[in-house]
C-alpha positions in Angstrom: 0.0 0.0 0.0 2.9 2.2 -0.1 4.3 4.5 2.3 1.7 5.3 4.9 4.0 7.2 7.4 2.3 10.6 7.5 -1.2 9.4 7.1 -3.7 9.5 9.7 -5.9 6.4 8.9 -7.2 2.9 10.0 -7.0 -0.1 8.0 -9.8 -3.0 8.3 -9.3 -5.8 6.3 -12.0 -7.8 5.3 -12.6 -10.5 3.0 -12.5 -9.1 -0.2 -12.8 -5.3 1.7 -10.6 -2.9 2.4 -11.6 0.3 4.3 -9.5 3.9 4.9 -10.5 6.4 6.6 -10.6 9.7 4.7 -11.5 13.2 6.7 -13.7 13.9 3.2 -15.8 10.3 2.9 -14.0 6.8 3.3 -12.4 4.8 0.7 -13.1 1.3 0.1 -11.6 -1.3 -1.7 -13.0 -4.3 -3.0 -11.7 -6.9 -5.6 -14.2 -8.4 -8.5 -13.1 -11.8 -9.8 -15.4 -12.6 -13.0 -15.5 -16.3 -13.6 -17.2 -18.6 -15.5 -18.7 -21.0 -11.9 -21.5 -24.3 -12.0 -24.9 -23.6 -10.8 -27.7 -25.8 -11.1 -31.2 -24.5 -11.0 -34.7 -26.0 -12.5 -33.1 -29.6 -12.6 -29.9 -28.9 -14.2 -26.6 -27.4 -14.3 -25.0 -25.2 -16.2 -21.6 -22.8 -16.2 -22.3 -19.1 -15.5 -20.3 -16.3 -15.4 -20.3 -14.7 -11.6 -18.2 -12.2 -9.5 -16.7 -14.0 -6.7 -18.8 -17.1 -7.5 -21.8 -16.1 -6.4 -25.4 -14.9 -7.8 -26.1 -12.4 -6.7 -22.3 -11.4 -6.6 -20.8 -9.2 -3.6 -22.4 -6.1 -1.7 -20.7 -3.2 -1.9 -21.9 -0.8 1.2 -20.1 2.7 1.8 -21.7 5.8 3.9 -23.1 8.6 1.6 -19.8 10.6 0.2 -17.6 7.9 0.3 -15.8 6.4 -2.8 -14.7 2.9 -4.0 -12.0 1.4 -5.8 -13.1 -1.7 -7.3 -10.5 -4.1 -9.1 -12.2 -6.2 -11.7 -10.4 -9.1 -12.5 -11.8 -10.9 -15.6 -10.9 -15.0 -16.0 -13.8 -15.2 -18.1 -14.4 -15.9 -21.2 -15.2 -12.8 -23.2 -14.7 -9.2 -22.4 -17.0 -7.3 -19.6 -17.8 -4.2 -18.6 -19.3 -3.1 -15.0 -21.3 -0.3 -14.1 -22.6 1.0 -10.9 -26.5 1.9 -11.7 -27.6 5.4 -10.3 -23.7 6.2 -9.5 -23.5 9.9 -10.5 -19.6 9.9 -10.7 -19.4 13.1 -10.4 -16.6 14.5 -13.4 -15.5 11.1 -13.8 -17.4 9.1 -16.7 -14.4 6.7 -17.3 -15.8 4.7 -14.4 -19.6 4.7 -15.4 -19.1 1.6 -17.3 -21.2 1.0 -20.5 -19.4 -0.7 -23.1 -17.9 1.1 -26.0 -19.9 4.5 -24.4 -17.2 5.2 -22.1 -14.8 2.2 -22.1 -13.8 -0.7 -24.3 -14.1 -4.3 -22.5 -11.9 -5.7 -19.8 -10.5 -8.0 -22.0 -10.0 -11.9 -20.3 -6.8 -12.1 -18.7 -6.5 -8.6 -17.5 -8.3 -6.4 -14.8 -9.2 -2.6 -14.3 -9.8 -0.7 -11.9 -12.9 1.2 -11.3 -13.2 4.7 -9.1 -16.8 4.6 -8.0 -17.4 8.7 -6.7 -20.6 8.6 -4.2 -22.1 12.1 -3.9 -25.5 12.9 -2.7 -27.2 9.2 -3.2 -28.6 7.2 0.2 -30.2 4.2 -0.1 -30.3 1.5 -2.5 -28.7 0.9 -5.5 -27.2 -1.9 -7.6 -23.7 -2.6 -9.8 -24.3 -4.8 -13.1 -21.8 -6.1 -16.5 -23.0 -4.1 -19.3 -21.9 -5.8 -22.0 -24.2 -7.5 -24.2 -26.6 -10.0 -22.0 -23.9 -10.4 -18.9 -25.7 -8.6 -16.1 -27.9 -11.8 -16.5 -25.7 -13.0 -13.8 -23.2 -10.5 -13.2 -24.9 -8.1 -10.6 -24.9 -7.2 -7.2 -26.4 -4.7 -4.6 -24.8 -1.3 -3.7 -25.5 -0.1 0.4 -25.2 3.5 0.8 -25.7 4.0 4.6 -26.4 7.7 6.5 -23.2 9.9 6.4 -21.8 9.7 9.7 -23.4 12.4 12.3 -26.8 11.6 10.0 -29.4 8.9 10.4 -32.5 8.0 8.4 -35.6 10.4 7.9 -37.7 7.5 10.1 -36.9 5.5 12.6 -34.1 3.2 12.8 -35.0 -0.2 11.7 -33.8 -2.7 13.8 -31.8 -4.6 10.8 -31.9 -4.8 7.2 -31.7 -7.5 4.3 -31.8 -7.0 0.8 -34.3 -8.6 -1.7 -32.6 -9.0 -5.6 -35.3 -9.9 -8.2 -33.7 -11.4 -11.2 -33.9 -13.6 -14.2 -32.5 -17.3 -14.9 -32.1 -18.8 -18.4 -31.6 -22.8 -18.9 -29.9 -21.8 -22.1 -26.4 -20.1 -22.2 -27.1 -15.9 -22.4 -24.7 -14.4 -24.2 -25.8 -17.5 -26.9 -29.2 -16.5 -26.7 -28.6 -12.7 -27.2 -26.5 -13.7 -30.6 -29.0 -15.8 -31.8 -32.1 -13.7 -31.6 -29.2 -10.8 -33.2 -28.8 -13.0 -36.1 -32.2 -14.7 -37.1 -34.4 -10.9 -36.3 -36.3 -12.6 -34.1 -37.4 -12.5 -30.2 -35.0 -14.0 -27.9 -36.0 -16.6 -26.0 -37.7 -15.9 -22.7 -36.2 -17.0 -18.9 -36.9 -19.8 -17.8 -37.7 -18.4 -14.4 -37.6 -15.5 -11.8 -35.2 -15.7 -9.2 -35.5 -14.2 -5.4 -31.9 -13.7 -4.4 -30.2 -16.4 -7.1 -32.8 -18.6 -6.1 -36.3 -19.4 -8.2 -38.7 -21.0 -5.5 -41.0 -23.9 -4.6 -43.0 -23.1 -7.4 -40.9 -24.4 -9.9 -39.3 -27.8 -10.7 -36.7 -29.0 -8.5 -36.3 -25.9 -6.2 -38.3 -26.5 -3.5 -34.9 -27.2 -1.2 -33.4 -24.3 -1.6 -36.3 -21.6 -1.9 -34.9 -18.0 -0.3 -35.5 -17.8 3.5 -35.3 -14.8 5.4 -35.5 -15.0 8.8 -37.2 -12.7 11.2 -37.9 -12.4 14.7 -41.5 -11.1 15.9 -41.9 -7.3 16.9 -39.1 -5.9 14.9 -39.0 -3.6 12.0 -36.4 -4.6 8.8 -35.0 -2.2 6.2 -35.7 -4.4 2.9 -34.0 -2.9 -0.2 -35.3 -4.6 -3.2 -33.5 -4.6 -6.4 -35.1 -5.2 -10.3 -32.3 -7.1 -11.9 -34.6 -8.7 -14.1 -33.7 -8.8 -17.8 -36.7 -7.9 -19.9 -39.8 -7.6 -17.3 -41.3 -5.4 -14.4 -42.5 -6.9 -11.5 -44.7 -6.8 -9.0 -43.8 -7.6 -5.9 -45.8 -8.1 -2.1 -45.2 -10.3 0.9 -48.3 -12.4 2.3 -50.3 -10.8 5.6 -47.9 -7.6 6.0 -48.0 -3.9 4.8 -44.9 -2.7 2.8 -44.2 1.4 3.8 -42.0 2.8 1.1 -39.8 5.1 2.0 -37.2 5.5 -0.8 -36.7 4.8 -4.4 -33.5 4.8 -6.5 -31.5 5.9 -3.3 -33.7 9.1 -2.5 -36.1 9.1 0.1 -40.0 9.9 -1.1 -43.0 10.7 1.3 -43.7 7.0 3.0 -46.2 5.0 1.0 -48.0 2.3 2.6 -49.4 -0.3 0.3 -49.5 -4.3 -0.6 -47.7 -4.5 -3.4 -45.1 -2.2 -5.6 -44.5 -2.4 -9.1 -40.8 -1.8 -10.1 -39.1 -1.7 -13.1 -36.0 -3.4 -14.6 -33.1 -1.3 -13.2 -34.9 0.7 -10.4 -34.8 0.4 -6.4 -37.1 0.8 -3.5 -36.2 0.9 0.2 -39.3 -0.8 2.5 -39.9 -0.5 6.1 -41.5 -4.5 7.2 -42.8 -4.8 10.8 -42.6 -8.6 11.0 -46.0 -8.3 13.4 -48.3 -11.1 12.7 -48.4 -14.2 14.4 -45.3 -16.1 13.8 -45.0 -19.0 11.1 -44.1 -18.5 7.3 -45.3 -16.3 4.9 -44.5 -16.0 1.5 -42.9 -13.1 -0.2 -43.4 -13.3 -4.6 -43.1 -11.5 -7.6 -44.1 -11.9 -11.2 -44.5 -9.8 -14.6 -46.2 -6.4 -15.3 -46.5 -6.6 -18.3 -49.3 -4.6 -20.3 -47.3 -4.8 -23.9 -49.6 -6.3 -26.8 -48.5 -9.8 -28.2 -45.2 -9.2 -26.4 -43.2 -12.5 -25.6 -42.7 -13.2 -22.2 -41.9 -15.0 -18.9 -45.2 -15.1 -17.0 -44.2 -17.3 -14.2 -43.6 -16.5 -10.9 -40.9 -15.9 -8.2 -41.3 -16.7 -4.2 -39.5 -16.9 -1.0 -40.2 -17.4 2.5 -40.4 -15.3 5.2 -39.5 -17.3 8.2 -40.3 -16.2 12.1 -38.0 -17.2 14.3 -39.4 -19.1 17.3 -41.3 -22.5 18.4 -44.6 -23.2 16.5 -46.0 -25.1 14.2 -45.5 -25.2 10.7 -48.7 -24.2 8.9 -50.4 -27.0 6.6 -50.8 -23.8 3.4 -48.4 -21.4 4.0 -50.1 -17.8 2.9 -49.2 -16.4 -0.5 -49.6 -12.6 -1.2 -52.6 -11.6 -3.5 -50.7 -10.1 -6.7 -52.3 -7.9 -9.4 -52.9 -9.4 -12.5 -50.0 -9.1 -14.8 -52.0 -6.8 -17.4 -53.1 -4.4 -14.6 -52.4 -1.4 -15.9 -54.4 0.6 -13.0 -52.7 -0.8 -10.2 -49.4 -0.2 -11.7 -50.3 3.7 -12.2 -52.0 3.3 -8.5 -48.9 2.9 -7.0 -46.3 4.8 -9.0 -48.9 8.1 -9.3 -48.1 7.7 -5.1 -44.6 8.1 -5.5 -43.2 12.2 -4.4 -40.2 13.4 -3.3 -39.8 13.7 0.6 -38.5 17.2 -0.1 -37.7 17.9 3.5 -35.1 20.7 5.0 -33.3 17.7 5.5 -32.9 16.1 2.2 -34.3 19.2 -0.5 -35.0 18.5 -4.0 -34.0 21.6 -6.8 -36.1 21.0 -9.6 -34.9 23.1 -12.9 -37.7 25.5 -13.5 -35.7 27.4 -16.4 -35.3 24.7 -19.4 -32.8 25.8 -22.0 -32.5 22.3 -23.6 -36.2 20.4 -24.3 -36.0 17.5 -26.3 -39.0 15.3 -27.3 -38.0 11.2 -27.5 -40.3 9.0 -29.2 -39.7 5.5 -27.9 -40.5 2.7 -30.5 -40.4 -1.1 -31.8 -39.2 -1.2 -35.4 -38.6 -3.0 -38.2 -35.1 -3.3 -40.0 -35.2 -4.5 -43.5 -34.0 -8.3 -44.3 -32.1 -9.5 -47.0 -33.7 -11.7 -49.0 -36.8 -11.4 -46.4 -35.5 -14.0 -44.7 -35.6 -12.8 -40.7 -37.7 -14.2 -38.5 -39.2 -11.0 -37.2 -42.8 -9.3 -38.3 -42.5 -9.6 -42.2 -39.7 -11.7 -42.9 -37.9 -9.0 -41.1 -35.9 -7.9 -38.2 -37.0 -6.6 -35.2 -35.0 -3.0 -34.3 -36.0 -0.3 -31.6 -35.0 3.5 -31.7 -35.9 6.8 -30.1 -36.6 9.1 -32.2 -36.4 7.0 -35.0 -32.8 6.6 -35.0 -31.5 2.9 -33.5 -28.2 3.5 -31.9 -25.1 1.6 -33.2 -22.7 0.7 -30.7 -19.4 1.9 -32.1 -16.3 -0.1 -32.2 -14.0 3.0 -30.1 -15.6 4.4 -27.4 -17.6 7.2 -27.6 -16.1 9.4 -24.6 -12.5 8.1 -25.7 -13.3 10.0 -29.1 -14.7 13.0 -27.6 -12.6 13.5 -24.5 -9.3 13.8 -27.5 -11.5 15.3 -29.3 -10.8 12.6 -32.3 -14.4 11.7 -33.1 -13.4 10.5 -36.5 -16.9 9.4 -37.4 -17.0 7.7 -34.6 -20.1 9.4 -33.7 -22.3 12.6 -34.8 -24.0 15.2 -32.8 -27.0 15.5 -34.6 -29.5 13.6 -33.1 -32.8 15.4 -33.1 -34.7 17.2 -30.4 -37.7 15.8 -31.6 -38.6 12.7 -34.2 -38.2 13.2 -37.7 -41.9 12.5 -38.6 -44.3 13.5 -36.5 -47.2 11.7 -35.9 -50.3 10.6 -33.8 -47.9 8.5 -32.0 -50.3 6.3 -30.1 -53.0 6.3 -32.8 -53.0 4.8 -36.0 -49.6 5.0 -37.5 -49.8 2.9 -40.8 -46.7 1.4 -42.3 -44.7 4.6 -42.7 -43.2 4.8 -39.4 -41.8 1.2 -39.4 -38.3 1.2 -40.2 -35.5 3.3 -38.4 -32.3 5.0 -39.2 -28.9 3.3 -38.0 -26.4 5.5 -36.7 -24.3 6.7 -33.3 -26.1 9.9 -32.9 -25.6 12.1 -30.0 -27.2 15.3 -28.4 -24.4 17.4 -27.1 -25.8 19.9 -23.8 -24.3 23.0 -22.5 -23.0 22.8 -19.0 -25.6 24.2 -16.4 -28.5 24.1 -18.5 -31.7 23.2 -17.3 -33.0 20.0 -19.1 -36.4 18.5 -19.9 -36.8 15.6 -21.4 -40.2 14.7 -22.8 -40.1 10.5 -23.5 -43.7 9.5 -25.9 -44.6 5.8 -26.2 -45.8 5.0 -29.6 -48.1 2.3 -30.9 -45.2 1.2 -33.1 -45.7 -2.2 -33.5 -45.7 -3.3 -30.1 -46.7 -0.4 -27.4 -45.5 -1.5 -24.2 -44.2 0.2 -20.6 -40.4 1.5 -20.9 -37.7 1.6 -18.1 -35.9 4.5 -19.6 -32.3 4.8 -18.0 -30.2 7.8 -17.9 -26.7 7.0 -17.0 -24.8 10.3 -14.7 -27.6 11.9 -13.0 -30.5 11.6 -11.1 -33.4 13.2 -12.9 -36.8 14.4 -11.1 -39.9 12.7 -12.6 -42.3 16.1 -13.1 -44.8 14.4 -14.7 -47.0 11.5 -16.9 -49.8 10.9 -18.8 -51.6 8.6 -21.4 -51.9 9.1 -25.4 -50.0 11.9 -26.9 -47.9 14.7 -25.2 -49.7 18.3 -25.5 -47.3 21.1 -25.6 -50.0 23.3 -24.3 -52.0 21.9 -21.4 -49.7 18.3 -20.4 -47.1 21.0 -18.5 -50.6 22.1 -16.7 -50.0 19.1 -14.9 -46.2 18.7 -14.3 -45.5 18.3 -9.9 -42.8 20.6 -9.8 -43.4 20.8 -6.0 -42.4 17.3 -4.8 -41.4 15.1 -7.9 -39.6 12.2 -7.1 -36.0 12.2 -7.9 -35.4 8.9 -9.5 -32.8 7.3 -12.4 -34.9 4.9 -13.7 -38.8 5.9 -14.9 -41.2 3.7 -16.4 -42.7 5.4 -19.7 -46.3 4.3 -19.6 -48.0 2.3 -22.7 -49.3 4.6 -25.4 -48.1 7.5 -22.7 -45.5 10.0 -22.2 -43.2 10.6 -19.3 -41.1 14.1 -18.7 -38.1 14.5 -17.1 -36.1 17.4 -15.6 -32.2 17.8 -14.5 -30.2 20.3 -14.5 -26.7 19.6 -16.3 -24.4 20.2 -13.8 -22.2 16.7 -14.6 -20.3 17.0 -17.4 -19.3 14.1 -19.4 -20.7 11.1 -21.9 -23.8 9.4 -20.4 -25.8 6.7 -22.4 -29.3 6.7 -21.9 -31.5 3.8 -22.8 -34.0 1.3 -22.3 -33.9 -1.3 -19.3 -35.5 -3.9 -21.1 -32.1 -6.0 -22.4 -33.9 -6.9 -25.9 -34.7 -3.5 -26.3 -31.3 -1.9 -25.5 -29.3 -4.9 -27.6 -31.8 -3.7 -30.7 -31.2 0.3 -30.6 -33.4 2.0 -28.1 -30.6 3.8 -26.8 -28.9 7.0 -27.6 -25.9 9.1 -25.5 -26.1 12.7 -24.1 -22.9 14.9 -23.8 -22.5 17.6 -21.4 -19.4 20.1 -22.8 -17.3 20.7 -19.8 -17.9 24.2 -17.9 -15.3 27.0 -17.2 -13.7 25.9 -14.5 -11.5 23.0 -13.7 -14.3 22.1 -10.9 -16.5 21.4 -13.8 -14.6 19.8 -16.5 -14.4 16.4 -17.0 -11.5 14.8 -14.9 -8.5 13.6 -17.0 -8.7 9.4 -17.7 -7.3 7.2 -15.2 -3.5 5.9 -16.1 -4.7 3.0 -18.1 -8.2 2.3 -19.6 -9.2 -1.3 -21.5 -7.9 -1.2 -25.2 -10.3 -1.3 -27.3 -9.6 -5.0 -29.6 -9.2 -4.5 -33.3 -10.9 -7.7 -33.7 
């Protein structure tokens, strides 16, 4: 660790942690082996790649402000990226992670080393591969506790466990991904949910080793659940007891209480439980929301059990929440119209109320033209997605590589469009002119400090359906939603610019619109995209710049020593 003579710090070592005190925030170490680790689940066995063997892989937990080192090793089989979901990383996009966006794969054999930044975040968030299909099972939860001096904005819970929802495929997931890429058809679906790496007794062969969490009558638990999910929201509840939400996406929001959440692919939600009914089991689940039309899906469902601790007897039916239905649209809106800001003295919200930048996303399902018609997607074709029309290419040199040496190249353009290039009823009838997108690596450059609004419109594109939008660098504030088309004259009539919840993660409703405020205060290259894998992996992404400001305090910081080469392969 070098010489360590005139500094005032404590070391803790840990497995696979490392902790020094700092008088600005601690910094933490940890060390991330990827490698390829048998795991047998619904009757069979298969090799997966994992960090430090296990699904999920490692918590990271720091205190608000602190930052973390993380060393991925990769002795895998193919090159991986990471990246730390809802991790501002303030001035310091070379450690945000998306492949070819910001960095070129950690190539097998080698390892980087990540500088994760924590700012203003508390709660729960998550770390995840971004490469192609990976964060299938390379994903993990983030912790970020009270600053010291601080505590929560309720009381203490007595403890805390964390809940990851995800998705497991019999088949190999990076073989699946290529496939579907090369025929133009759907992927396959998962084969199940998963509570924690585990699927549950409701499925074959997993009725030994469904998820058990243990409580102990009277007390109140912390439970930060986590949407790891590949290509499906979820609903989620736990037999017999009330869930009060208190955070989501690692900002706390007025407490809701309720029996069930919806939460999308890529977002969190902290929950107070009072384990306070008579103890035995109970069952916690999840399965799909999922209002899409003739969408192609995993329907099944996920449990666990909540376990009392104590002497009694083991009930003959143990009690199983009451989910919505997977098509209910209303009790999906029910619950996320609930969601506001806390917005308290102690933890404010600043929502931009001057927009200099507005810029109007359609979100769609498209078709790309065949050769030969001979994809397996509607019409002999292949299936594509864009916003705005335009389907992102992933380049082969990363995107902030070429813009930080300002050696673009044609690795990218700046030209992508504040609004689509056709307008149109967008959640009407849209006949056949609308189908096929543009290909390119288009990007929307922004001005330091400007106030942005984002305005994202489903459209009835071949398949409407709910979209996670993702917006890597910043937390955004959710001002406001509706159904069918955006109105430019009375839809800002209803925007909450009071108490909107500041979130990273938003669902975009079905034949709806969703807009979004930030003010651009990080500068650097941040992809934004869809959390539904098969909808990223086709094009429904697209990156924002933000130019560096005047000072050296808000400029991009200069790249780490060494950064993944990028293969010529």
């Amino acid at each position: 660790m070098g010489n360590c003579n005139n500094v005032g710090f404590l070391v803790l070592v840990l497995v696979g942690f490392m902790f020094l005190s700092k008088a600005n925030g601690a910094i933490h170490y940890y060390d991330f082996v990827l490698q390829e680790t048998n795991f047998t689940r619904l009757c069979s066995t298969k090799s997966i790649l994992t960090v430090n063997g296990t699904l999920p892989g490692p918590t990271i937990t720091v205190d608000r402000g602190d930052t973390a080192f993380i060393n991925v090793h990769n002795q895998g089989n193919y090159g991986v990226t990471v990246h730390w979901h809802g991790v501002k990383n303030p001035r310091n996009p070379w450690s945000d992670g998306p492949e070819n966006i910001t960095q070129c794969p950690i190539q097998p054999g080698t390892n980087f080393t990540y500088e994760v930044i924590f700012s203003s975040e508390e709660g729960t968030l998550w770390w995840h591969a971004h490469s192609d299909w990976t964060r299938a099972t390379v994903h993990g939860a983030i912790v970020i506790l009270p600053a010291a001096g601080t505590t929560y904005p309720f009381a203490t819970p007595d403890a805390q466990e964390t809940v990851i929802l995800g998705s497991w495929f019999k088949g190999d997931v990076m073989e699946i991904m290529e496939e579907a890429l090369a025929t133009g058809g759907e992927p396959n679906i998962s084969d199940a949910f998963t509570i924690n790496g585990q699927p549950g007794d409701l499925y074959s062969c997993s009725n030994e080793t469904t998820y058990r969490w243990m409580v102990d009558y009277g007390k109140t638990y912390l439970l930060r659940v986590i949407n790891a999910v590949m290509n499906e929201e979820q609903f989620f509840a736990i037999a017999n007891h009330t869930l009060t939400v208190v955070a989501q996406d690692a900002s706390y929001i007025k407490p809701i209480n309720t029996t069930y959440i919806m939460i999308t692919p890529g977002q969190t939600m902290d929950i107070l439980v009072t384990a306070n009914q008579p103890p035995s089991q109970y069952y916690m689940a999840s399965h799909p929301f999922m209002d899409g039309t003739n969408v192609t899906h995993n329907n099944s469902t996920t449990s666990a059990i909540v376990q009392y601790n104590g002497n009694y007897s083991i009930p003959s039916i143990t009690p199983f929440p009451t989910l919505p239905a997977e098509a209910d649209t209303t009790a999906a809106d029910n619950f996320t119209k609930q969601i506001r800001a806390l917005a308290s003295k102690e933890h404010p919200i600043d929502v931009p109320l001057e927009i200099h930048s507005r810029i109007f996303i359609t979100i769609a399902m498209n078709e790309r033209i065949c050769a030969n018609s001979s994809c397996e997607g509607p019409n002999n074709n292949a299936l594509s997605a864009s916003l705005n029309n335009i389907s992102f290419v992933i380049p082969s040199v990363y995107v902030l590589q070429a813009y930080y040496w300002g050696n673009n190249s044609g690795v990218y353009s700046s030209n992508f469009p504040d609004n689509p290039p056709n307008p149109f009823n967008y959640t009407g009838d849209v006949g056949n002119n609308t189908i096929y997108s543009d290909f390119g690596t288009r990007v929307r450059m922004i001005e330091y400090g400007e106030g942005v609004e984002i305005i994202f419109q489903g459209t009835n594109i071949i398949t409407p359906e709910n979209h996670p939008m993702h917006l890597h660098g910043f937390s955004f504030y959710l001002v406001g939603t509706g159904s069918g088309n955006f109105n430019n004259t009375t839809s800002p009539k209803t925007y909450n610019l009071v108490d909107p919840p500041e979130v990273n993660t938003i669902g975009v409703p079905k034949n709806g619109w969703a807009t979004i405020r930030f003010k651009a205060d990080n500068p650097g290259v941040w992809f934004v995209h869809c959390h539904l894998e098969r909808h990223t992996s086709w094009g429904m992404d697209t990156v924002l710049i933000v130019r560096n400001g005047n000072t050296t305090e808000t400029s991009i910081r200069p790249p780490p020593a060494y950064m993944p080469p990028c293969s010529k392969s």
